[in-house]
Structures are given as C-alpha cells and as structure tokens.
N, C-alpha and C positions, 0 to 999 in steps of 0.2 A: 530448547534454543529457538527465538522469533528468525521465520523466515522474513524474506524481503522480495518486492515488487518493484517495476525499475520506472517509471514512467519520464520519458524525456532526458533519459541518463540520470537520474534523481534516486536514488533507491529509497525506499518508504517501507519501514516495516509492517509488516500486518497488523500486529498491535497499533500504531498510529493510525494505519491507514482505518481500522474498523472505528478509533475513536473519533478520528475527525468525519467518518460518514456518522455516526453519533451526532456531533457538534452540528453539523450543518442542517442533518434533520430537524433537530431541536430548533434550533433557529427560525429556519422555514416553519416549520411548526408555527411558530410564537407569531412570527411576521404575519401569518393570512389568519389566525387565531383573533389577534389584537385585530387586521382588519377586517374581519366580520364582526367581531363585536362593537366595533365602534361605528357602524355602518349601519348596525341594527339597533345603536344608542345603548346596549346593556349596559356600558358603563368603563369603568379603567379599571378594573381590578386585574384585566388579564398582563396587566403590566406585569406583574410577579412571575408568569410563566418567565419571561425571560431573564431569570435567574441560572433557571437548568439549564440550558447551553454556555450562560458567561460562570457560573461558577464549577462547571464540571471541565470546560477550557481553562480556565484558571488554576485549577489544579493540579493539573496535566503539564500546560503550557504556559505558565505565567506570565510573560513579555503576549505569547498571541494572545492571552486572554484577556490581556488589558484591551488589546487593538480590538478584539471581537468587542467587547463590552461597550467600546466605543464608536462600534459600528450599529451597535444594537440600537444603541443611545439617539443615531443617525436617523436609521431606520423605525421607532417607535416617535420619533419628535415630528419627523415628515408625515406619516400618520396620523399624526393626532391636529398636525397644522390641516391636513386635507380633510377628517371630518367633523374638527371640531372647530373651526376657523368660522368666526370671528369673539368664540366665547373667552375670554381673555382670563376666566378663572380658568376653566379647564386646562387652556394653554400653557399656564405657569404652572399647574398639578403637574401635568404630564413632562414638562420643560425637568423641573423640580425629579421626578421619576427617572430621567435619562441621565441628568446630573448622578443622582444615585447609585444606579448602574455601575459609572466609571469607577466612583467615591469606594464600592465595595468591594468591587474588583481589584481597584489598587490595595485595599487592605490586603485584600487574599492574597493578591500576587507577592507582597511584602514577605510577608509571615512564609509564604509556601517557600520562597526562592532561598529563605532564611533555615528552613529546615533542609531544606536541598543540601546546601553550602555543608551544611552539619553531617549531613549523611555522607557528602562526597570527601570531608574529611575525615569521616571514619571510615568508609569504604579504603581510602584511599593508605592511612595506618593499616588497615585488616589485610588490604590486599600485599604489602609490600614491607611488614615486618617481618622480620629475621627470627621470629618465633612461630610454630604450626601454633594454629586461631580455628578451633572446632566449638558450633554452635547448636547444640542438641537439647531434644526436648527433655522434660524432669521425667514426665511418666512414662513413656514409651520410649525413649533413648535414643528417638529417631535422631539422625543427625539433618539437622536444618544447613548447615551452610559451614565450607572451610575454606581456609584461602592457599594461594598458591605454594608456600613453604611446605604447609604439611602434604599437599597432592606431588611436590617433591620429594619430602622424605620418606614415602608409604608405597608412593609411586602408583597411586589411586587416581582417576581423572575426577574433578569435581561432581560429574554427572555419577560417578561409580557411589562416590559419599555419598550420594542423596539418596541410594538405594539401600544403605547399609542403618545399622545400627552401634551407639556409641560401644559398649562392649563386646560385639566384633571385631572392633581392633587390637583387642586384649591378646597375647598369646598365650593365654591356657585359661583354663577353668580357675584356677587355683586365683591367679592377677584379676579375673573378673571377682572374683568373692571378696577381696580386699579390697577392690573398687566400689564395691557396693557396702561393705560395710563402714568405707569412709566416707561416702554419697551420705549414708544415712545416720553419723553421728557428727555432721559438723554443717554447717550451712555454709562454709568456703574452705578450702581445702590446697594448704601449698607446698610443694616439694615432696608428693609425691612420688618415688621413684619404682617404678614398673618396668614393663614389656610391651612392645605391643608386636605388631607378623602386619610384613609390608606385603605387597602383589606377589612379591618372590619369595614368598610362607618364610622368611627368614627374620627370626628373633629380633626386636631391636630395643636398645635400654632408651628408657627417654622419662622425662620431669615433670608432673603436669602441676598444674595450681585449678582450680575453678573458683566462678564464682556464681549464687545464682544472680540473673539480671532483668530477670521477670519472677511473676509469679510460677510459672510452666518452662523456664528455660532457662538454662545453663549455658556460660561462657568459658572454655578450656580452652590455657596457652599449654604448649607442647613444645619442651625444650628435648633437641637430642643428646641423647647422655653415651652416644654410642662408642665415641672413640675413646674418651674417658675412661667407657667402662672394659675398654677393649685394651686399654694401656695399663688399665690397672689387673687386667687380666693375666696381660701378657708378664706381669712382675710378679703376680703368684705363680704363675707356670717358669718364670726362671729360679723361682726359688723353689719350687718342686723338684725339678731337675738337681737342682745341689741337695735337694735332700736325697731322692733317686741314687744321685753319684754316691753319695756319703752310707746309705743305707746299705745299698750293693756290695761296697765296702768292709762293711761290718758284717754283713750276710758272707761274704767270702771268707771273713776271719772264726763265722761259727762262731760268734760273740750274743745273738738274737735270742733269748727265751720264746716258747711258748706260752700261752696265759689261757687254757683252756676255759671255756662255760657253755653251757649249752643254749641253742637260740634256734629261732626258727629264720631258714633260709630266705622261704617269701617272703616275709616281712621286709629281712634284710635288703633284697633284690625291690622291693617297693620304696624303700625308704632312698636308696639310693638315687633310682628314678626320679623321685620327684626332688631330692635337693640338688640333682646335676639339671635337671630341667631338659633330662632327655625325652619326656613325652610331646615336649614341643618340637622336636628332632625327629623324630620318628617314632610307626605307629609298634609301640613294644607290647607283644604277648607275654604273659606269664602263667606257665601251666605247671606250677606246682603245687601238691597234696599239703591242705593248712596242718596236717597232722605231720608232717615231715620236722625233726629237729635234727641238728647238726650237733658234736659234740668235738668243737675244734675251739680255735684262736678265733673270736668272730673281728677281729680289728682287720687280720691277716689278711680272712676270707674276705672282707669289705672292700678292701684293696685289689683283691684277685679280681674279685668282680666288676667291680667298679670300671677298673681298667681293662677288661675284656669288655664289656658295656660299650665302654669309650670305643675304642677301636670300631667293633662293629658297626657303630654309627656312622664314625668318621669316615670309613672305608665303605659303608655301602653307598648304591646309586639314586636316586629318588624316584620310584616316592620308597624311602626307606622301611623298611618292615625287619624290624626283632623280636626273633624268639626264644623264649626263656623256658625252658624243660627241666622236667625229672624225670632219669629213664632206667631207674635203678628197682627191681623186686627185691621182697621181703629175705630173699634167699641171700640175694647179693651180698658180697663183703664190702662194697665199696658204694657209698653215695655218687651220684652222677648226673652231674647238670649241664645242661648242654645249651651252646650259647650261639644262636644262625644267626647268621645275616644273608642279603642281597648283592654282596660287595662287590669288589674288583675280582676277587679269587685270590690265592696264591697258586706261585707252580711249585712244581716239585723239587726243585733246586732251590726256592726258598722254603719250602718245607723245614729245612735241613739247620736253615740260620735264623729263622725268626726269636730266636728262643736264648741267642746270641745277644751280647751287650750292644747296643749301636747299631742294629741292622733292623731294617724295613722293610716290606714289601711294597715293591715301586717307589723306592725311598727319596725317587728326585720330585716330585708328583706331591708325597705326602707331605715330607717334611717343609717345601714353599707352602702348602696349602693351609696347613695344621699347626705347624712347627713344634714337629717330635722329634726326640732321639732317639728311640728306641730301646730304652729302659724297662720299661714297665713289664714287657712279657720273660724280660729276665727275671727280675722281680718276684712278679707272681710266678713264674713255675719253680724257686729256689722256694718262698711259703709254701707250696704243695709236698713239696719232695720234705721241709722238715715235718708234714703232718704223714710221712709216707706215702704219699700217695703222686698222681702226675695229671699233665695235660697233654691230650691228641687232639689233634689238627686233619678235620676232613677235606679239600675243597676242591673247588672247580672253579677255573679262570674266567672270571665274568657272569658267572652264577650265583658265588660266593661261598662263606667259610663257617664250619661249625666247626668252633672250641669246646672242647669236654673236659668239664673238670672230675677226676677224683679222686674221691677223699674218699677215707677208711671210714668205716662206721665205728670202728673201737679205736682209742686212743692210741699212739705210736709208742715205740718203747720208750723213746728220745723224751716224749710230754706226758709223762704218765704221772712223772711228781710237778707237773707245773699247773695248778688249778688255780683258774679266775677267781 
C-alpha cells in the first residue's frame, strides 16, 4: 500500500511525489542541455531530449502533461529566440519543434485518458460485482488480484490473496486434482462445482467458470453455491431422518435380514472418509492392520461407522483430531475398533441414554448446531446386537469419547444362513 506526504495540507503520495521529482529533473535536464548546446552552436537536435519528461508526464498525468509539454514548448522557443535570433530558418525549425511537442502530447494524452476510462470501467465491474473475480497466473497459480465479494466470502483481506496461491483455496487435495485436471483439458471451463476452506478452515460449496485472458493468465468468476447446497442438504438429512424413523421401526419389529460377505474394515473406514468429506473436518488417523477382514453385513457396519464418524466430528473441539484403531489379538473372539475423539465428553448419566431413540448429549447445543435427533446411535447398536456383538462408551467431560465397537469374529447363530 503507497504511503503519503502532506505538504501545505496536500497529501501527495510517494509514488507521485518520486515521479514528478522524475518529471522536473528531466526537464531541467533538457532546459540548460538545449542551452548549452545552442550557445555553443551544436545544433537542435537536443530538442528530442524533451520528449522524456513530456511523454513520461503524459502518461502518468495526461491533462498535466499536455500543460508541461506546453511549457516545454515555452521554454525551448524563448531559447532558441535568445540564441538563435535573427536566423529566421532556424526560428521556424525550432517554432515548428514546440508546435510538436504539444501536437504529441495531445495524442498521447488522448489515447492514455482513453485506456484510463476503460480500465476504470473494468476496475470499476471487478470491484463491485456480485460474483468473487480471482485473477491468477497459468503456470505458478500465483494469485495476481481479487476483488471485494470474494475477500467477503473467503474472508481473506486482498493483501492475504496476493500471498496465496489459486489451489490453496481448494478444501482438500482430492477438489485440487479435479481442478487441475479441468485446468488442463479445456481451455475455459464453466460450472464448475467444488469447495473451497475460507479464514475459518470451514468448507464452502461455490461455482467457478474461467477463462484464459492472456497468454499466462487466468480470469475466475466464483459464484457461492453455499446456501443452495446447504438447503439441499438440509432435505436429504430430512429424509434420512424418515428413513432412520422408518428403519428403527422395522429394526424393532425384527423384520431386517443380515447379508453377510467378507471385506476389509480399512478400506471401508477410508472410503467413507473421503465420500462424507470428513478429512476436510478433521485431522482423522487410521490405525488398522490392511490384513484385517470382517465377516459381517458390510452395508450394516458402513452405517455404524459412518455415524459414529459423524458424531465424533460433530461433537469434537477444534482443531479436531480422530482416531480410528484396531485393538483386538489373534486370540480374541471379538473384532474391536475404537472410535476417539477430542469432544465435549459425556457424563455418566448420559452414558446411560445415549443409546436411547431421541437423546443427545448436550442435546440443546447439538441439535440448533447440527440438527440431530438422535437416531443413529440407536441404530447402530440394534446392527451390532443382530451380529451379536455391542458398543462401549469411554469418556471424559471435555476431553472427549471413544466408541468401541464389537463384533464377533465368527458369524452369529441369527446370520449364519444369510450370505451376501
């Protein structure tokens, strides 16, 4: 950002102020230049010097640089009447040179105040559309310039932009890869629909289009797609709930088969991760043996998991941190995977009902935050109990809670004729 100097209640920025000691050097220059050389008869070619102060003010300054140009014009005519007077060719060269001057200056000034007018109405679109406007290089991704919507909706100050790069705004690895493989099979690119992680590491859906508009540089509009996607969220999560209800239902009437096959847990717990998009949520470990298989329901157990996933996230503090174990020996009859978080805790009187249709911990808290009802852990521990097996509950209030699930290593008597 140009600092500024006050002179006579004036403020003058640095930048001006160093060009116009520029302009005036120049000048001065040209003025005792031209009179020495015309004094020692060299000749008028030093007329040309005064170009670099009228066309470098002109540039800069197009109204002052007409007026210098025809100071110049002033000042080289008085001159040349003082030592070239009474040569009446020389007089009309020189006359003919100041005329010039002006003549070129006003072109420049034309053409410059014409490109001006054009940039301040695209500056003036860039700054004050209702779409985020990011301007970043092709090969280094740097980000050159954004305007105020998207320093709104990132919550980034423009100075923050200029340090970053375009696929830093990405929220995860996976939305950078698709960025880049759409960068690199289409030369403009529209509707988009991604992620990006504003100042507050928090996910946001949004629309991009580009286009290039140089050789080296990229123009992205950035529409937010967040409430959209947050409304359309919100209608699959009420219709999860009716199915939840409806499931419970049928899970109480002992109407539910088993569909056994065998599968590998980590994978499972991987593959979940990355289609809920909780690695952008929090930083999740996963510490299970790639030789480890399960020989259960893996729809059942996708669901247990998933929703104990859920929760831990939801329920821990930031900066989030989950972990995912196996803590079961060869000996054991039971698989056992253990599910930590950071969270709130439970206490031990809700120990007791978590497990219950409709109950929460800190359920006035969660459910404005989240908007749950308390389905899911019902749920999943009625799957556990048909593969015989169960879930315990460690925790500590504002420490947080590890869910253990398990499961039998051999088939339950209940699913023994039920194979995937």
């Amino acid at each position: 950002m140009d600092r500024y100097a006050s002179f006579s209640r004036i403020n003058v920025s640095h930048t001006d102020l160093v060009r116009m000691i520029v302009i005036l050097s120049l000048t001065i220059s040209c003025i005792v230049i031209t009179a020495v050389s015309l004094r020692a008869n060299i000749g008028t070619i030093y007329a040309q010097l005064f170009y670099f102060p009228i066309l470098y003010a002109t540039y800069f300054y197009p109204r002052r640089g007409l007026i210098l140009a025809g100071v110049c014009a002033v000042a080289y005519e008085i001159l040349a009447y003082d030592y070239l007077f009474p040569d009446t060719g020389l007089l009309i060269y020189t006359t003919g040179q100041a005329v010039l001057f002006i003549c070129i200056s006003a072109v420049v000034a034309h053409f410059t105040e014409k490109v001006n007018r054009s940039e301040a109405r695209y500056r003036s679109i860039f700054e004050t559309s209702l779409l985020g406007i990011v301007l970043f290089d092709q090969n280094s991704f740097a980000i050159r310039m954004t305007n105020n919507y998207l320093s709104q909706m990132l919550g980034y100050t423009p100075e923050e932009f200029i340090g970053m790069t375009f696929p830093q705004l990405f929220a995860s690895k996976e939305e950078q890869r698709k960025f880049f493989e759409y960068l690199g099979s289409s030369e403009d690119v529209n509707n988009f629909e991604t992620q990006f992680v504003g100042r507050n590491k928090e996910p946001l859906w949004v629309n991009l289009s580009w286009r290039r508009v140089s050789d080296n540089q990229v123009s992205c509009s950035v529409i937010d797609l967040n409430k959209r996607k947050l409304a359309e969220q919100a209608a699959e999560e009420n219709y999860a709930r009716y199915q939840q209800v409806t499931e419970l239902s049928v899970l109480d009437a002992g109407k539910i088969p088993l569909n056994y096959s065998i599968f590998s847990p980590g994978e499972m717990i991987q593959s979940i991760i990355d289609a809920g998009g909780y690695a952008t949520k929090a930083d999740i470990t996963i510490d299970i043996p790639r030789n480890i298989t399960f020989d259960a329901d893996a729809g059942k157990i996708s669901t247990v998991i998933e929703s104990m996933l859920s929760n831990a996230v939801n329920y821990s503090k930031p900066p989030r941190k989950i972990r995912v174990s196996y803590q079961s020996s060869a000996s054991d009859k039971m698989h056992r995977i253990a599910i930590q978080d950071n969270g709130i805790g439970i206490t031990n009187t809700q120990l007791d009902e978590i497990f219950e249709p409709f109950q929460l911990p800190d359920s006035g808290t969660i459910v404005r935050k989240y908007d749950r009802i308390g389905l899911s852990l019902s749920i999943a521990k009625k799957y556990i109990q048909m593969h015989g097996g169960y879930i315990s509950v460690d925790s500590i209030v504002n420490l947080g809670s590890t869910f253990t699930i398990h499961l039998p290593k051999t088939r339950s008597v209940a699913g023994k004729g039920n194979d995937g």
